[in-house]
N, C-alpha and C positions, 0 to 999 in steps of 0.2 A: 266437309271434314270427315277422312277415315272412321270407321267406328273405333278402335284402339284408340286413336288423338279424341277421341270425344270420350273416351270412358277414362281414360288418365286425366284430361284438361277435369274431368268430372270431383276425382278424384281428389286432385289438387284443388278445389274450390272446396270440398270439405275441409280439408286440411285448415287451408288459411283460416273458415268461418270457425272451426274451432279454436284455432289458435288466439283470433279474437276473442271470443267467445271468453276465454280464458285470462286474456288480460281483462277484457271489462269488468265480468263477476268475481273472477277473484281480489282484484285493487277495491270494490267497491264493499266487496263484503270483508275488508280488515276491519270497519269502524267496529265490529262487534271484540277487538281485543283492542282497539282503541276507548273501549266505554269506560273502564276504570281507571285507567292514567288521567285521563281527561277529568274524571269525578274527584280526583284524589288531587289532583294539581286547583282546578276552579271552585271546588267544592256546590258543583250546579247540580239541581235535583234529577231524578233520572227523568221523569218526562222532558225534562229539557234538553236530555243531552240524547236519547231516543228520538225529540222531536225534531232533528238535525236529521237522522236517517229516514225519516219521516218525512219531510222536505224531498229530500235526492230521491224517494221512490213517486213521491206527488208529481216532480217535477219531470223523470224518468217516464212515466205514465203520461202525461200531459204531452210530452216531445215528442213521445210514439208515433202518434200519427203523422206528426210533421218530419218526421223521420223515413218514414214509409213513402208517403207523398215526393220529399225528397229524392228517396231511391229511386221512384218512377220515371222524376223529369233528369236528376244530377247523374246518377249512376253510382256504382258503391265508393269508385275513388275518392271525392270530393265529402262523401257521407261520413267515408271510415274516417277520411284525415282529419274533418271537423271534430268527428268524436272521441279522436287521440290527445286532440289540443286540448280540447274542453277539459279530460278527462285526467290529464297528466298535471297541466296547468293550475289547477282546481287544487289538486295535491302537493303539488309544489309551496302555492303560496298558503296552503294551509300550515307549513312548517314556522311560518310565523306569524298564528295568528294568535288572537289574546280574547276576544269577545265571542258570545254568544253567535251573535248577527255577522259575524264574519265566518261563522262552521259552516251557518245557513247558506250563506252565497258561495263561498266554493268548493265545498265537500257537498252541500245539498244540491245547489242550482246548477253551478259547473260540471260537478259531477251527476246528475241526472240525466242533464241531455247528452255526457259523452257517451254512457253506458246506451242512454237511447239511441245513442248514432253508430254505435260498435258492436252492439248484441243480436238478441236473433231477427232483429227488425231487416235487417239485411242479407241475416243468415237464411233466411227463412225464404226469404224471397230468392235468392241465389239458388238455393240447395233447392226449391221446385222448380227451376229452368231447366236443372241436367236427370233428373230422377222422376221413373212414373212407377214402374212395377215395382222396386222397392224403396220408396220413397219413406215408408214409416221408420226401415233400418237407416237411410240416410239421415233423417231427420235424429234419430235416436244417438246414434252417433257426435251430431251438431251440439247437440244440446249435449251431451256429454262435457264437449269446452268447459260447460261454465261450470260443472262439478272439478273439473281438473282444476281448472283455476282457484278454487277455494283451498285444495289441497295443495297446492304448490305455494301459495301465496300467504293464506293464511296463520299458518305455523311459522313463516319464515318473517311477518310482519311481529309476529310475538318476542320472536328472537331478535331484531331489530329492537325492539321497542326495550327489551331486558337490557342489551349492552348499551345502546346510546340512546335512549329515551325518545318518548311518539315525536319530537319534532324532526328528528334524523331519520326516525322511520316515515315519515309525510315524504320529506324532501327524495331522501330514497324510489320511493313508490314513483312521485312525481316525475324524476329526474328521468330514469329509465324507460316511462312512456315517450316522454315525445323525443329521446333519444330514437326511438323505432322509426320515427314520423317522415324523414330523408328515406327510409329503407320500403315502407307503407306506398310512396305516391309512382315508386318504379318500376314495381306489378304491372303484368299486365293484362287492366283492367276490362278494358275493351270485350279481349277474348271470355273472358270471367265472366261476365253480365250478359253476352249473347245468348248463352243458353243453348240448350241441346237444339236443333232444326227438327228433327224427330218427334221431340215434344211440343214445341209451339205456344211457348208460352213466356216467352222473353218476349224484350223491347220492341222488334218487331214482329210481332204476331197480330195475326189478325184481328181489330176489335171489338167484331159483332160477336164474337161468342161469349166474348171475358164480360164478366160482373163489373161493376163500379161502388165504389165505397157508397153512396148513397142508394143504390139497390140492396146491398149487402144490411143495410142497416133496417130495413123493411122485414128483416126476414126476423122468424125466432130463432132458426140455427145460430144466425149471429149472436145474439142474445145469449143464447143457451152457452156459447162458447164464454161469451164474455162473465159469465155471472160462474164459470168453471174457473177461469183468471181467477177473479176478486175474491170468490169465497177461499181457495184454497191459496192465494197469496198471505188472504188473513190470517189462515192458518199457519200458515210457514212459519213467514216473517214476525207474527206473533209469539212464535216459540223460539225460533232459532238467535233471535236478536238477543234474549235474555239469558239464554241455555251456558252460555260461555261464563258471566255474573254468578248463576243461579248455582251451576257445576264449584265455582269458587266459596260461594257461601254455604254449601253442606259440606264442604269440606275437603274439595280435589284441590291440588297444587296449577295455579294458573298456565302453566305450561302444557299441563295434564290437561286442563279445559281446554284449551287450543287445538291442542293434539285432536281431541276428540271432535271439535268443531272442524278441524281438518278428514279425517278420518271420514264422518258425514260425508265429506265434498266426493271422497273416494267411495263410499258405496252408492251416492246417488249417479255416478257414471254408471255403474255396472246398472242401475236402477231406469237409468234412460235410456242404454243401448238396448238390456230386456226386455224393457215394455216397448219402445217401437218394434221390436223383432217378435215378440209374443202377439202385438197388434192386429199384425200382419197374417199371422196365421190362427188364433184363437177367436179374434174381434175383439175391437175394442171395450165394450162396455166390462166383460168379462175382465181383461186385464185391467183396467182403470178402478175398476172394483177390489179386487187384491192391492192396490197401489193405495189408496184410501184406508183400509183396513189397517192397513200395518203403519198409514200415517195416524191414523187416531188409536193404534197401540201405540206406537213410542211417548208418544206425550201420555198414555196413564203411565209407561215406566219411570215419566220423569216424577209422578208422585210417588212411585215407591226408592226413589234414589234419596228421596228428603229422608226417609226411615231405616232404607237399609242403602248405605253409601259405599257399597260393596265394584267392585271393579269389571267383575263379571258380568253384574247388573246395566251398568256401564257400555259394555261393550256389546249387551244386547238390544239398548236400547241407541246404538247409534248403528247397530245394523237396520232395525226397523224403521228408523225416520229416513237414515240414511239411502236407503234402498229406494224410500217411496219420496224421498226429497227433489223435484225437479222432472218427476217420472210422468208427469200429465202435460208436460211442455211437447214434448214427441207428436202426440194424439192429436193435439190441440190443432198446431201448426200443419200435422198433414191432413185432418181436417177441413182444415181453412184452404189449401191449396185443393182440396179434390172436390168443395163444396163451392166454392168462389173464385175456379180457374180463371185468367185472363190478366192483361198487361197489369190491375190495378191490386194483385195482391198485397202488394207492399205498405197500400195505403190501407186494405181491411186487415191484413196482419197488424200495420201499427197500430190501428184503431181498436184494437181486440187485446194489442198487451196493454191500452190503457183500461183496462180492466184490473191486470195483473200492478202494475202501478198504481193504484188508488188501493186497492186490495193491504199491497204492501206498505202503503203510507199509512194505512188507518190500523194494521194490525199492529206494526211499530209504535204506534203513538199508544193506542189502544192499553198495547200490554205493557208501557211505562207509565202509563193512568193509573192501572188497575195496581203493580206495585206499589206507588208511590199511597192510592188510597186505601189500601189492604194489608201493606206492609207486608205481605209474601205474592210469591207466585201466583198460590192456587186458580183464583180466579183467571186470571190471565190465561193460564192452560187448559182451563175448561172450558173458557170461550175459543178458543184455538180449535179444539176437538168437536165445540157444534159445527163451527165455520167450516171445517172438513166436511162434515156428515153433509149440511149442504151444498156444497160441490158436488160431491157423488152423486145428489140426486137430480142433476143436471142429466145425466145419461140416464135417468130411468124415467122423465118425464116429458124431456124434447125429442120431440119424434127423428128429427136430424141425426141426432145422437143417441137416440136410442135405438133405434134400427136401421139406420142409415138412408132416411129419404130425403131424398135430396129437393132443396127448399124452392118455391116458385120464385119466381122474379116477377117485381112485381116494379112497375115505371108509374113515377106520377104524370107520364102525357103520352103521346106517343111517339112526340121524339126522342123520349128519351134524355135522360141525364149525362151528362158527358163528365166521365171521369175520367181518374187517373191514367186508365187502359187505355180510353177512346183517343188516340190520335191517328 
């Protein structure tokens, strides 16, 4: 393949993995302007209707790896179109549902593994087949999608849900996915999943060099990465789920909370093409540290919006979450590819967003406990800003990730474990 046909073919593999990127994250991140229709129509307490988002991240986490794994042996065609279905499906028949235990299986379970089969589980593994010298700006970019998606999607699920109420907004959401799904399987995917020849690190490449999911998991890198997921998903997902409620009850106009829950989605793009491109030339630890900082300022702004409910205030503190929202996915992911090169990324990348999945399931659940037995915020967003704090200290205390040494491999025999890579 020309060099031009491989930096275009390259090109266009970002494209689509954003593009994904953006239907997954942003369909799945409306339930947070779905939480008060839904409180108002069933009259369910909020850990329960939290623990619906809480489910689709448990189960999103949980799919990861078999997600990854699947990318190894299936390829993205068969991955993405599985996680169209799940994903549209899920939302479709949630426009009619009436119970609890019916949120749980298709907005939590359906939708869990489509976002697990459509997100960066695939993105990630694609985008380090064609990208090696700038793979942190490629990666920054990918991950970008899924801020685009919150912003496109978000506000416009609000506005749906204003003129014809959440079940026309389900159906809506729904209908329009697997409407794509005919258009998804005629890609051509083949060329997509090869991978640059240059690089060596697609399907067939060689597989005495590549790692295997179970060396991977011997190591502290691994580790150190995973417990970067969790803490900072708690943190997120702990704040951001209730930000939209939280924004209406001091006293912003629900469209206005939207807006601004949107607006987020637009600064953590600029927040993830930054820090991969900052990455690259500053170091990591350095930019992931600014990225944390300004995550655990926006949530102390969100205690000063309870006092001073001012718009300015407002608009500073969704630059700050916003910016650093999504900004340690970049890192993470090129990380994972320059620490654990070989055929079986897909299944240590899966295995490392369920970090980021359990993360997010226990911050969501976490922080409709904490309202539901405190009767405000507070707590909830103070626990949000430890769970930051330790994230960050992930890069100051694993040697992987804090200076960049790269981890031993270490085999329980001497044949060797055969994974995902080795065939």
């Amino acid at each position: 393949m020309a060099a031009a046909s491989r930096s275009a073919t390259a090109i266009v593999v970002v494209v689509i993995c954003v593009v994904m990127n953006m239907l997954a994250r942003g369909v799945s991140e409306t339930y947070a302007v779905f939480l008060l229709p839904l409180e108002q129509d069933f009259g369910w307490r909020r850990a329960a209707l939290t623990g619906v988002y809480s489910t689709y991240m448990l189960v999103h986490g949980l799919s990861a790896p078999l997600a990854g794994m699947l990318f190894d042996r299936i390829g993205p065609r068969w991955l993405y179109a599985g996680g169209l279905l799940c994903l549209g499906g899920g939302y479709f028949l949630a426009a009619r549902l009436n119970a609890a235990w019916q949120f749980h299986l298709c907005v939590g379970v359906l939708g869990g593994i489509g976002v697990a089969a459509m997100g960066m589980v695939p993105a990630s593994a694609l985008v380090s087949r064609w990208f090696r010298a700038r793979l942190g700006t490629a990666m920054g970019m990918t991950y970008a999608g899924l801020g685009m998606g919150v912003i496109a999607v978000v506000p416009l699920t609000q506005w749906l849900i204003e003129r014809d109420g959440w079940r026309s907004a389900y159906a809506s959401l729904g209908g329009f996915l697997l409407i794509l799904l005919p258009f998804l399987l005629i890609l051509p995917w083949k060329r997509f999943a090869a991978g640059d020849p240059e690089i060596g690190s697609g399907r067939g490449a060689p597989a005495a060099g590549g790692w295997t999911l179970g060396e991977a998991v011997r190591s502290s890198a691994f580790w150190g990465l995973f417990a970067v997921f969790f803490f900072t998903a708690v943190a997120i997902w702990g704040t951001i789920l209730q930000a939209v409620a939280y924004l209406v009850e001091i006293g912003f106009a629900p469209l206005e909370a939207a807006t601004a829950f949107g607006v987020v989605g637009i600064m953590s793009v600029i927040g993830m093409i930054a820090t991969g491109w900052l990455a690259d030339r500053v170091g990591r630890r350095p930019a992931v540290t600014v990225t944390f900082m300004l995550t655990i300022g926006g949530i102390g702004l969100l205690f000063l919006l309870a006092q001073f409910p001012y718009y300015w205030l407002l608009v500073v503190f969704v630059v700050c979450f916003g910016v650093s929202q999504g900004s340690r996915g970049p890192v993470v992911s090129t990380l994972c590819a320059e620490l654990f090169s070989g055929g079986g990324i897909g299944a240590i990348y899966g295995a490392l967003t369920l970090g980021m999945g359990t993360g997010a399931a226990f911050g969501a659940w976490v922080s409709g406990w904490l309202r539901d037995a405190t009767g405000g915020y507070e707590a909830g967003f103070a626990f949000a800003a430890l769970m930051a704090l330790l994230g960050l200290s992930q890069f100051w205390i694993v040697p992987a990730l804090a200076r960049g040494e790269r981890p031993q491999r270490r085999r329980r025999s001497a044949s060797g474990d055969k994974g995902a890579g080795e065939r």
